[in-house]
LUMTORSE-906305 format. One record per atom (N, C-alpha, C, CB): residue in three letters; y, x, z. Coordinates in pm, whole numbers, padded with zeros to 5 digits, always signed. Atoms other than C-alpha are relative to their C-alpha. Last residue first. Glycine has a CB too. Layout:
REM LUMTORSE-906305
ALAYXZ;...
***
This chain:
REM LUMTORSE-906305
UNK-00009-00135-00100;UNK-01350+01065+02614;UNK-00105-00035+00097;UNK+00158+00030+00085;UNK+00017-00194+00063;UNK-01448+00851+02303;UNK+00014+00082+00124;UNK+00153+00073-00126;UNK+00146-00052+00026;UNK-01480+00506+02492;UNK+00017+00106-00060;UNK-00093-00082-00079;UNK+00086+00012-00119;UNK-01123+00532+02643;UNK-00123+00008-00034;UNK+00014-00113+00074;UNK-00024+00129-00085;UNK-00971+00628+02323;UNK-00094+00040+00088;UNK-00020-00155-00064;UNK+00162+00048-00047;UNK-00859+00951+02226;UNK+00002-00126+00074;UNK-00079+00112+00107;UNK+00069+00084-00086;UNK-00569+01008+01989;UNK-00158-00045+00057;UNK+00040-00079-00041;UNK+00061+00090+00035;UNK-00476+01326+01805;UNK-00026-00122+00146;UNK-00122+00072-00070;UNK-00033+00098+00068;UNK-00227+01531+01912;UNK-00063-00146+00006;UNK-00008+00047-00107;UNK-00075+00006-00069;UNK-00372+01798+02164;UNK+00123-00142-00031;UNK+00036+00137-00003;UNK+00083+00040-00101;UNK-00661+01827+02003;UNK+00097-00073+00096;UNK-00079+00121+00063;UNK+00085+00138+00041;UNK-00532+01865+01676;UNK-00023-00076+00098;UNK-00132+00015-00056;UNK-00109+00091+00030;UNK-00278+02156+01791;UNK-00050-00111-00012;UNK+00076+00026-00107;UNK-00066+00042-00124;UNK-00580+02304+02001;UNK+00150-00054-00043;UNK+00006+00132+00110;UNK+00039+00081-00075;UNK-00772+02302+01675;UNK+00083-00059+00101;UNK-00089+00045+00040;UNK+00004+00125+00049;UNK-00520+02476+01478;UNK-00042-00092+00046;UNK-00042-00009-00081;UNK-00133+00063-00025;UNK-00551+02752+01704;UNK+00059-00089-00066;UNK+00082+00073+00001;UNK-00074+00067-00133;UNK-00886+02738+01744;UNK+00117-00006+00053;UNK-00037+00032+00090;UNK+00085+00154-00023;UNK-00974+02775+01385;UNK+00076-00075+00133;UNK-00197+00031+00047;UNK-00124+00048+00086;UNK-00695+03085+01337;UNK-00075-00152+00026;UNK+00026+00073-00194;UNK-00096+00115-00112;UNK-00913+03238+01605;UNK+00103-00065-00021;UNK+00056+00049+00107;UNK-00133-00067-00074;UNK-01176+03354+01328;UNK+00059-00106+00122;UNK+00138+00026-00131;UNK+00096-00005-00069;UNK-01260+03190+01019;UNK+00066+00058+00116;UNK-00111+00063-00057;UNK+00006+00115-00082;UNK-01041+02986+00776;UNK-00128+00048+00091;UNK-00019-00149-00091;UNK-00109+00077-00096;UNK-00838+03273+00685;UNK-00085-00119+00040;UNK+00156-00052-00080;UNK+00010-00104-00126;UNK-01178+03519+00640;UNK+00142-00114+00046;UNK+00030+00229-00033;UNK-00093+00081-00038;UNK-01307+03337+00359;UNK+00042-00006+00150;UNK-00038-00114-00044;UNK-00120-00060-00042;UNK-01454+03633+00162;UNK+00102-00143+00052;UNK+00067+00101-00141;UNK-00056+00109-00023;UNK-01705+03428-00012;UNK+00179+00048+00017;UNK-00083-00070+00134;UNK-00042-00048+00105;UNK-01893+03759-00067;UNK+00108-00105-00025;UNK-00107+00025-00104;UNK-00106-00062-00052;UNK-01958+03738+00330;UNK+00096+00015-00183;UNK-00064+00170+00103;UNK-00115+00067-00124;UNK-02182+03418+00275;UNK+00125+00092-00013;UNK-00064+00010+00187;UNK-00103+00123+00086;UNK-02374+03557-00039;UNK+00116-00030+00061;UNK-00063-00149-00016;UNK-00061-00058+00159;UNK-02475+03875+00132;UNK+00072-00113-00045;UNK-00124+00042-00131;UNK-00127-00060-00058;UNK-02553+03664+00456;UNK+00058+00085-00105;UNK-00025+00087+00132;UNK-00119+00085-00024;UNK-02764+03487+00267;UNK+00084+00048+00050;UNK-00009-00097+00061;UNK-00055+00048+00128;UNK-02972+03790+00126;UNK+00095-00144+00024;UNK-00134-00028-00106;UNK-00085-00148+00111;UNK-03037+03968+00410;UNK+00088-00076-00057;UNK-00098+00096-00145;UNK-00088+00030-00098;UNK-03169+03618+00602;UNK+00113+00127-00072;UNK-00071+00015+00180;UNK-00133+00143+00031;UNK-03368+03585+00285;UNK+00095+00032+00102;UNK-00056-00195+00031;UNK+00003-00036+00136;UNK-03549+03983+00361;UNK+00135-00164-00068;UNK-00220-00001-00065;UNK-00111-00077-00071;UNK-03540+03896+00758;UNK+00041+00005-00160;UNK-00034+00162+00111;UNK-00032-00114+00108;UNK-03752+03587+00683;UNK+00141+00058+00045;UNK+00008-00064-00168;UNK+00130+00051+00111;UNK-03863+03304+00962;UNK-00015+00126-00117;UNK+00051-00178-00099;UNK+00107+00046-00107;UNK-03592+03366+01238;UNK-00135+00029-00087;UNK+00018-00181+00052;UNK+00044-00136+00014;UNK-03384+03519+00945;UNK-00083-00021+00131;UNK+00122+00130-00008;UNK+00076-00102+00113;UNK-03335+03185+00812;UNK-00089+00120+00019;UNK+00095+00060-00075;UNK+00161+00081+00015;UNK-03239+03040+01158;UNK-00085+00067-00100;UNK+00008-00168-00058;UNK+00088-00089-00138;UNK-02980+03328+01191;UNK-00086-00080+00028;UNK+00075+00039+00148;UNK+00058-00131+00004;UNK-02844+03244+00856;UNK-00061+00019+00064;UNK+00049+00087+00003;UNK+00154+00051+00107;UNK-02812+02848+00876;UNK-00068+00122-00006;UNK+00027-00057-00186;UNK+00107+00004-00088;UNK-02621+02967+01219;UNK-00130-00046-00081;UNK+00035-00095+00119;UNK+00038-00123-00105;UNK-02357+03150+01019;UNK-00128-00049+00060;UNK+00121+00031+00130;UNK+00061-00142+00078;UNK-02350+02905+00760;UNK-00050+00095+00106;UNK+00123+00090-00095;UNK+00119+00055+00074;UNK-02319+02589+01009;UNK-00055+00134-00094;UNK+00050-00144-00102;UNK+00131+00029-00053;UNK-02045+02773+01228;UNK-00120-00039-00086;UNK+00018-00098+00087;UNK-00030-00048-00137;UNK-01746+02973+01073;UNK-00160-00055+00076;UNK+00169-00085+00073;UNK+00066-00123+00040;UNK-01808+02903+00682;UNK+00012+00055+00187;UNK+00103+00110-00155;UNK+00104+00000+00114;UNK-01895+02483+00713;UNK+00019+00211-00013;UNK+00071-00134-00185;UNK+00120+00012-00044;UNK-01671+02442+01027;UNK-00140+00040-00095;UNK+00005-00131+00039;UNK+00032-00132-00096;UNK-01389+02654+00914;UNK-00095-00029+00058;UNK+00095+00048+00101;UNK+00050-00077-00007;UNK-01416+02416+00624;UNK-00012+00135+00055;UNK-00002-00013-00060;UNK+00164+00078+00098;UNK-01405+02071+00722;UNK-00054+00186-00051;UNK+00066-00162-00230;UNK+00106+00011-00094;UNK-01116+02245+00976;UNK-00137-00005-00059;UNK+00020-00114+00081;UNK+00064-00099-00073;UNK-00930+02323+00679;UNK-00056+00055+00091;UNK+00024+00036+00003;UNK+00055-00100+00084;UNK-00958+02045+00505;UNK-00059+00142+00066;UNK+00108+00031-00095;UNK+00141+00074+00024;UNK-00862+01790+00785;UNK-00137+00122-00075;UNK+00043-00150-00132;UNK+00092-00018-00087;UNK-00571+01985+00796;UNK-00105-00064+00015;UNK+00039+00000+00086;UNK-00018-00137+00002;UNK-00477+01975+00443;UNK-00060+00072+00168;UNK+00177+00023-00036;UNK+00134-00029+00082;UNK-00508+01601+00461;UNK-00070+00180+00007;UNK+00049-00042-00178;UNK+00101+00033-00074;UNK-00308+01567+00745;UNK-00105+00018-00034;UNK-00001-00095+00031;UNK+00024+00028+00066;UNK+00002+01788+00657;UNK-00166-00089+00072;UNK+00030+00107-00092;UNK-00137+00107+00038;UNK+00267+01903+00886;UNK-00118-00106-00129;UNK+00200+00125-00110;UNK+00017+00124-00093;UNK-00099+02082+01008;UNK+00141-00085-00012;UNK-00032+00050+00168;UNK+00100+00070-00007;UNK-00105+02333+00742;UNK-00001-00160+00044;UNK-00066+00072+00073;UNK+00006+00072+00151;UNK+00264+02398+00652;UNK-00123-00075+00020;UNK-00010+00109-00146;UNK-00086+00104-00056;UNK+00258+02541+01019;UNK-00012-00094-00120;UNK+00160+00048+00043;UNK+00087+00052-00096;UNK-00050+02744+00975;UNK+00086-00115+00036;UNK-00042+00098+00119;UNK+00127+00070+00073;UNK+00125+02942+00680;UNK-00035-00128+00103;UNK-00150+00122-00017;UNK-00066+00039+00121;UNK+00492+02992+00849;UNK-00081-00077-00054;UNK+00038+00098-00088;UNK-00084+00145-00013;UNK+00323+03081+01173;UNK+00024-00118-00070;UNK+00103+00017+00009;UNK+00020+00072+00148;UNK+00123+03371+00976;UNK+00025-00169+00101;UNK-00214+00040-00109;UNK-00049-00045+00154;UNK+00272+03641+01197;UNK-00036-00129-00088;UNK-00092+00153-00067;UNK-00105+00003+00017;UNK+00185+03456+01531;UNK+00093+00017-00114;UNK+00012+00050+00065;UNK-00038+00115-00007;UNK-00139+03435+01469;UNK+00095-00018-00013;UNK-00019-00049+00070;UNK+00039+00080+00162;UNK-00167+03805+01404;UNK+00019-00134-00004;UNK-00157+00007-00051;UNK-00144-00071+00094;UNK+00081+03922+01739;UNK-00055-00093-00153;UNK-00002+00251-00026;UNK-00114+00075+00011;UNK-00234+03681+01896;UNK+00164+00012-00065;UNK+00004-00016+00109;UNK-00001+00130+00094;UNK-00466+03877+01757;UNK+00096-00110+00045;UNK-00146-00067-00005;UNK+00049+00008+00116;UNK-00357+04201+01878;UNK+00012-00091-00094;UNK-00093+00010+00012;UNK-00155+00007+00060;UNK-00258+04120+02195;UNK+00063+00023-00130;UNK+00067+00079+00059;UNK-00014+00100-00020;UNK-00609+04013+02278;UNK+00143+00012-00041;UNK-00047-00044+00119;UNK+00057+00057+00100;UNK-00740+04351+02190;UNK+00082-00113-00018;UNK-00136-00026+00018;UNK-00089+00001+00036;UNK-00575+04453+02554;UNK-00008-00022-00211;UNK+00050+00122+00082;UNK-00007+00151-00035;UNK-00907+04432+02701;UNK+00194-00044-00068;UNK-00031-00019+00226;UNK+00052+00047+00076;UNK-01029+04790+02580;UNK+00045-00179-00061;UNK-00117+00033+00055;UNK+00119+00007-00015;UNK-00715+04966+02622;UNK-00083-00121+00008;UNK-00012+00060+00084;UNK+00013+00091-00131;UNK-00469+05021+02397;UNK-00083+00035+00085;UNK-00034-00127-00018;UNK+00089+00096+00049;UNK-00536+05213+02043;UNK+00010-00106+00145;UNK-00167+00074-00046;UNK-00022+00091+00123;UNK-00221+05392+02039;UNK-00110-00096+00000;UNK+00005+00079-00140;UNK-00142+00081-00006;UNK-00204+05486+02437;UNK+00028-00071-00187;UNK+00155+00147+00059;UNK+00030+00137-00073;UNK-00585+05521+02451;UNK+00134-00072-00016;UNK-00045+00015+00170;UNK+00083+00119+00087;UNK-00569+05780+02158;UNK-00037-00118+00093;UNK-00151+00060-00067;UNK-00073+00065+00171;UNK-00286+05928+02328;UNK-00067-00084-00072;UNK+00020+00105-00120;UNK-00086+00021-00028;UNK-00514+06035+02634;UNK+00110-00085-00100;UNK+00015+00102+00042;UNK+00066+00129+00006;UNK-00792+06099+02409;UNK+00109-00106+00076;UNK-00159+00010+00077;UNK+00047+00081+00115;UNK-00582+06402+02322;UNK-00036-00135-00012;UNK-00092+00049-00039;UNK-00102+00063+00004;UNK-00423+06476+02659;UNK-00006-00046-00168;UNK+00123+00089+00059;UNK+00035-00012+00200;UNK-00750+06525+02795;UNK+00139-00087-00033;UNK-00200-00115-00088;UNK-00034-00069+00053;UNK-00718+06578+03175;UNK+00010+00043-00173;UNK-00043+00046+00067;UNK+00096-00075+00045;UNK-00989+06342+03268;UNK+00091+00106-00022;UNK-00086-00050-00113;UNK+00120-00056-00057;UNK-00909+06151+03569;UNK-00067+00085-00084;UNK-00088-00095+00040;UNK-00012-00075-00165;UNK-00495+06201+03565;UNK-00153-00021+00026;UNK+00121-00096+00145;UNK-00081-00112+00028;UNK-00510+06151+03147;UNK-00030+00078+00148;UNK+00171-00044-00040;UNK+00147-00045+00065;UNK-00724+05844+03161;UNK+00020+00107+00028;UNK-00047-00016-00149;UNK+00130+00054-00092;UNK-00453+05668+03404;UNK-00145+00088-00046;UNK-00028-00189-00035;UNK-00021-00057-00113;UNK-00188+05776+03204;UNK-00079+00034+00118;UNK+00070-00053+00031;UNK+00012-00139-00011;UNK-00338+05644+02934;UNK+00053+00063+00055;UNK+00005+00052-00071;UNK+00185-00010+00095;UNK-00391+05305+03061;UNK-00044+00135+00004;UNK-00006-00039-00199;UNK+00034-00056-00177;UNK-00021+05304+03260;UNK-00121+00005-00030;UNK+00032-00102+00157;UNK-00003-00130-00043;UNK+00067+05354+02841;UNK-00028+00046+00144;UNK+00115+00039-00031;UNK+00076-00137+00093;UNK-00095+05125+02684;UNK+00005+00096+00118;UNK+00101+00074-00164;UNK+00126+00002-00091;UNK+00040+04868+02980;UNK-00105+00067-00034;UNK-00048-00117+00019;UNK-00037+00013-00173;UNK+00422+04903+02911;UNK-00173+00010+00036;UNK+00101-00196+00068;UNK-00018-00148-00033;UNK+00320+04969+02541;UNK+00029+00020+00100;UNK+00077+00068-00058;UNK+00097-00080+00057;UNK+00148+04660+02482;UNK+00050+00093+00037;UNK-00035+00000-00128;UNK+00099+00023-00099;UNK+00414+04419+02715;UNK-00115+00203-00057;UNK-00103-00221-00043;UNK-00050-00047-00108;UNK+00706+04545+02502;UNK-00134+00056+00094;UNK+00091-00115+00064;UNK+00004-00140+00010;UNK+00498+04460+02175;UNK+00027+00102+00115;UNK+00083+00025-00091;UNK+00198-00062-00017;UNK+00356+04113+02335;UNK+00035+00162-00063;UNK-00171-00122-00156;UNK+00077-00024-00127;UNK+00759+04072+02400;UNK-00177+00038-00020;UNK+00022-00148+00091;UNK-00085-00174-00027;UNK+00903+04206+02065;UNK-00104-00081+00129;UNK+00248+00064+00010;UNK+00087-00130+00055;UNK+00629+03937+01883;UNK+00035+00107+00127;UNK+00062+00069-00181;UNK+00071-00005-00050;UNK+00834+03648+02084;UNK-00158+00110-00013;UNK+00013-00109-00007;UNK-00030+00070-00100;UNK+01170+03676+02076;UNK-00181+00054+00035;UNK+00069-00179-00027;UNK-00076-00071-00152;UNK+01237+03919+01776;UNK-00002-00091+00153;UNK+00189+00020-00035;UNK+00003-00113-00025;UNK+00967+03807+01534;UNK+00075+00106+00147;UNK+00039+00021-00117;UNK+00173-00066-00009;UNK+00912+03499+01587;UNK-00008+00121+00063;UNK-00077+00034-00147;UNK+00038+00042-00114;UNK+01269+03414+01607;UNK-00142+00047+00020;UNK+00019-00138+00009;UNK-00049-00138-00067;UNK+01304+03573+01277;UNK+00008+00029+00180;UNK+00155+00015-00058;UNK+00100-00170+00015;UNK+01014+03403+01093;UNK+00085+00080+00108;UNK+00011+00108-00199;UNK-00050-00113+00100;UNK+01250+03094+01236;UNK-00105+00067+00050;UNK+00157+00073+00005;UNK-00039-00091-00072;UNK+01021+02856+01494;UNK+00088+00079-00143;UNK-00136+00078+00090;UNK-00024-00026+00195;UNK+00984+02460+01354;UNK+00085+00137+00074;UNK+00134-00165-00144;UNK-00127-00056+00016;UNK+00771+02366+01674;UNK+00065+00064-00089;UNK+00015+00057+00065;UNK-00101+00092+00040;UNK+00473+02167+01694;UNK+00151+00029+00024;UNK-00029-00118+00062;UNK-00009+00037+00110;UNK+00250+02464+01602;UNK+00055-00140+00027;UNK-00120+00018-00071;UNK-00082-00009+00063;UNK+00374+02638+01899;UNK-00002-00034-00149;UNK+00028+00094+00029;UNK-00114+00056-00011;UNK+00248+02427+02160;UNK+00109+00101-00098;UNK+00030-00013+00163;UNK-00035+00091+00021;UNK-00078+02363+02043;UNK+00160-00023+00044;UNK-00094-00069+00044;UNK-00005+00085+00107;UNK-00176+02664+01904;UNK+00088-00184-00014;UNK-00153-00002-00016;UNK-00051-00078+00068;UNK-00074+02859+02222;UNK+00003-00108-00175;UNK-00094+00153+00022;UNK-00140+00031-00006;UNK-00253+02616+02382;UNK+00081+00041-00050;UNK+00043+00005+00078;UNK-00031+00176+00019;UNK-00563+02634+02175;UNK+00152-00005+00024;UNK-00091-00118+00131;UNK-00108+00007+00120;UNK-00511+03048+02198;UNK-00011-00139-00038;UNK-00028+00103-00134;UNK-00145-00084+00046;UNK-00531+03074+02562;UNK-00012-00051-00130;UNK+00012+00187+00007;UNK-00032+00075-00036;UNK-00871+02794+02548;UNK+00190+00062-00010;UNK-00094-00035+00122;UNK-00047+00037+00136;UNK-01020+03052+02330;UNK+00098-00121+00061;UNK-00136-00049-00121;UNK-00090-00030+00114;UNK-00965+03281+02563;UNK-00019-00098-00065;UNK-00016+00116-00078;UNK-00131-00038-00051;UNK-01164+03127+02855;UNK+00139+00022-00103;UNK-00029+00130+00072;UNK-00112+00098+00026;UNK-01407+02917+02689;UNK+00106+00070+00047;UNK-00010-00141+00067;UNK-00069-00065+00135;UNK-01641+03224+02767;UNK+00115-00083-00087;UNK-00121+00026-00105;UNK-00150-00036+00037;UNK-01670+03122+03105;UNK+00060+00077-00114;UNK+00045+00066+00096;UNK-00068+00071-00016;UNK-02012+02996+03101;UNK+00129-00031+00010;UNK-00032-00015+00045;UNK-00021+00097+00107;UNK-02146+03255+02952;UNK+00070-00150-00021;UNK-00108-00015-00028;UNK-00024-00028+00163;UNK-02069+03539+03114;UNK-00011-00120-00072;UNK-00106+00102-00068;UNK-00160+00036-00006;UNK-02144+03315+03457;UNK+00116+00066-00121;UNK+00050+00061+00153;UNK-00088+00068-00033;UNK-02472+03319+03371;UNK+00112+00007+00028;UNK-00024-00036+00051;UNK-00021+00022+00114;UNK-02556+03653+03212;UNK+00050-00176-00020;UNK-00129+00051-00070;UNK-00126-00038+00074;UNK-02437+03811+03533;UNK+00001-00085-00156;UNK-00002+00182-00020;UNK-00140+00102-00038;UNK-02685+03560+03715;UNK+00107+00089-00075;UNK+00047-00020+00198;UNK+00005+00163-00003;UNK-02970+03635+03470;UNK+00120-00041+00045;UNK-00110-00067+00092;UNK-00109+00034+00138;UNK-02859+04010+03485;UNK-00005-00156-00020;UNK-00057+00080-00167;UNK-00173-00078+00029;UNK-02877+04034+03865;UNK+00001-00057-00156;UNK+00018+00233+00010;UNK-00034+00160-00049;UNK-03290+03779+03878;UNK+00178+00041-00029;UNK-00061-00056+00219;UNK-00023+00006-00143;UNK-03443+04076+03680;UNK+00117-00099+00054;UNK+00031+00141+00043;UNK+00150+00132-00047;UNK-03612+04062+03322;UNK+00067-00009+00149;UNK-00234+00078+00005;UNK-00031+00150+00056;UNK-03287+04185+03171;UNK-00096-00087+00088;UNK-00037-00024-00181;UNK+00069+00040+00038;UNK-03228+04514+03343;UNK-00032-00124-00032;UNK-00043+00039+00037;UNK+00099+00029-00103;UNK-02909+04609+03411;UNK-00089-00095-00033;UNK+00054-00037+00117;UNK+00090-00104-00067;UNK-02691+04831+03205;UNK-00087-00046+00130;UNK+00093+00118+00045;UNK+00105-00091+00104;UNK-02556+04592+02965;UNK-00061+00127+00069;UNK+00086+00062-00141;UNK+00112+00059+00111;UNK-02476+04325+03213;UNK-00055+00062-00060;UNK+00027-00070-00091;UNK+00109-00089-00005;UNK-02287+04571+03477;UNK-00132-00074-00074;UNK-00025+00039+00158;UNK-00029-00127-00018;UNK-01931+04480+03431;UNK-00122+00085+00001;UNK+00073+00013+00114;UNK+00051-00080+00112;UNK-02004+04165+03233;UNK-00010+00169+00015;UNK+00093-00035-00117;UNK+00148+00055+00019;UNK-01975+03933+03517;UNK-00072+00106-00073;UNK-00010-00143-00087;UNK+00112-00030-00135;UNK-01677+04072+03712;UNK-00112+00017-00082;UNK-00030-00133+00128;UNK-00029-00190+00011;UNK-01476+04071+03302;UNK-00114+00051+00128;UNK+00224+00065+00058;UNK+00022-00075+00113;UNK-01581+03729+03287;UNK+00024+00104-00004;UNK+00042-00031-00086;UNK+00170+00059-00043;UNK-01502+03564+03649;UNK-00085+00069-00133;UNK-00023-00222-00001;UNK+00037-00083-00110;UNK-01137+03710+03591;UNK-00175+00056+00036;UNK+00056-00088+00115;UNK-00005-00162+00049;UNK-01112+03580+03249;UNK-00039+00103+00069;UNK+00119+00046-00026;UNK+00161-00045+00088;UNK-01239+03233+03426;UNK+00000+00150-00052;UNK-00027-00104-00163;UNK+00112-00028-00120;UNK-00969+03259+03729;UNK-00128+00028-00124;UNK-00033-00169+00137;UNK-00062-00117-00019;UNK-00716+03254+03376;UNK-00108+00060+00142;UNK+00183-00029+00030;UNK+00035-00113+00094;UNK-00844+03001+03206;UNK+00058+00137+00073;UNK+00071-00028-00160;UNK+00153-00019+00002;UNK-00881+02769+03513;UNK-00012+00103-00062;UNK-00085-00100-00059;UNK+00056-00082-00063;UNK-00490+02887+03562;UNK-00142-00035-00022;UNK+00048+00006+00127;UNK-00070-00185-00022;UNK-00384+02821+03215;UNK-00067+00058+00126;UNK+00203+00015+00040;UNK+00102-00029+00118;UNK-00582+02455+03166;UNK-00005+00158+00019;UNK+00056-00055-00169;UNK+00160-00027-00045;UNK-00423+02372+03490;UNK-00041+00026-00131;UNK-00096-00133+00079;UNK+00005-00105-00071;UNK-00081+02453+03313;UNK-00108+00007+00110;UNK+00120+00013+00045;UNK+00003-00112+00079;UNK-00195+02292+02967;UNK+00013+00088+00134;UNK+00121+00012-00128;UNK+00155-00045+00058;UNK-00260+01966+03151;UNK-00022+00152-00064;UNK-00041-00107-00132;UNK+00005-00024-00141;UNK+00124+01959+03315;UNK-00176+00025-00043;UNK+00065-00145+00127;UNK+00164+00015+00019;UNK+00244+01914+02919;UNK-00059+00051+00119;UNK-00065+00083-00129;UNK+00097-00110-00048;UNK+00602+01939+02964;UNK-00106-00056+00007;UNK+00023+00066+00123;UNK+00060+00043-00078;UNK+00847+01740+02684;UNK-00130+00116+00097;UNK-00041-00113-00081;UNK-00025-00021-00113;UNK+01054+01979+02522;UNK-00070-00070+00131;UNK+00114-00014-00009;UNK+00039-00136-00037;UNK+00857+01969+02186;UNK+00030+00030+00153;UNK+00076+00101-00092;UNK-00155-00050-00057;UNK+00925+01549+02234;UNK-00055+00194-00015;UNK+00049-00083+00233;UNK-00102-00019-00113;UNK+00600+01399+02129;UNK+00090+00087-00014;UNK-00049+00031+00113;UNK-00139-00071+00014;UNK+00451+01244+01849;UNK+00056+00037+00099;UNK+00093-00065-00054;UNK-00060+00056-00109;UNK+00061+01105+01901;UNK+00119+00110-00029;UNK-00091-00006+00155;UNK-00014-00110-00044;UNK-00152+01114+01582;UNK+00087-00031+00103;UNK+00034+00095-00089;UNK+00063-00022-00084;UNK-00333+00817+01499;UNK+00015+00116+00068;UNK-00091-00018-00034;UNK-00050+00057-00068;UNK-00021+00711+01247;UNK-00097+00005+00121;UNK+00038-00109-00059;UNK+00024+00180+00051;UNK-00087+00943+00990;UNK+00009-00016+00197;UNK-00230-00068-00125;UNK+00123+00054-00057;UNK+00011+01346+01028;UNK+00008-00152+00001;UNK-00024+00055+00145;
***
């Protein structure tokens, strides 16, 4: 990275990341309350308004988890094998420690020892999240090469912004006006197939950038 980037110590502690952790973490809370009865309560009425407020306002929650995450393990040179056995085995540990009080749990109100199982392989619903972060984690190697590089990151922000936001939202203007064009761009868009620079691979690059780069006093 060029000389507007800020170098620190990996061991140094970042005291911003652990208020960043609990806001994000009271917000997940404030997001799961919000959404519990959004899709089954009527829209025109004053309840979903405020459920659909505070849904939305705390949707920074996760992505703010995988910033930090981005930002404190893409300045670290981790072995694939370290990866794997330190910090994969724990989100695997965790997954099946909490699969399984899930389906256990499904098992003692429904008696179905079928669906039962299918909660303990597929998780449950909110446990997704362990998912994509195991995936982040796997392509370390890639994502790290990225950002050792300045140009290369530059790049691939320039274009997770161009197929992640601006396309996507050129579409859903389009199809404001024509459903028939709005078809037909999104055809083009997905034929692209540029699925590594979309996604929560953005914001974990980001929150290495973010976390680097210099802000001056007039910018913040």
């Amino acid at each position: 990275m060029t000389s507007n980037i800020i170098h620190e110590s990996s061991e140094q502690r970042v005291y911003y990341f652990d208020f960043l952790r609990v806001f994000a973490t009271f917000a997940v809370v404030i997001l799961h309350l919000s959404a519990q009865n959004w899709d089954t309560t009527d829209v025109k009425s004053f309840a979903w308004n405020t459920f659909n407020f505070y849904d939305s306002i705390v949707r920074l929650a996760l992505l703010s988890f995988v910033m930090i995450s981005g930002a404190l393990f893409l300045q670290k040179d981790i072995p694939l094998k370290k990866i794997f056995s330190k910090y994969i085995f724990r989100i695997v540990t965790a997954f099946l420690f909490w699969s399984f009080v899930y389906a256990v749990e499904h098992y003692v109100e429904n008696k179905d020892i079928i669906k039962a199982l299918d909660h303990f392989i597929m998780g449950h619903y909110h446990l997704w999240f362990l998912f994509m972060i195991t995936g982040l984690y796997m392509i370390l190697p890639f994502t790290k090469k990225i950002v050792e590089s300045y140009f290369l990151t530059k790049y691939f922000l320039m274009l997770a912004f161009i197929f992640t936001f601006f396309l996507p939202q050129s579409v859903n203007l389009i199809s404001v006006f024509s459903e028939k064009y709005g078809t037909i761009a999104t055809y083009v868009i997905n034929n692209f197939y540029f699925y590594f620079v979309m996604g929560f691979t953005v914001y974990f690059l980001l929150g290495y950038v973010l976390n680097k780069i210099e802000i001056t006093k007039k910018q913040e």
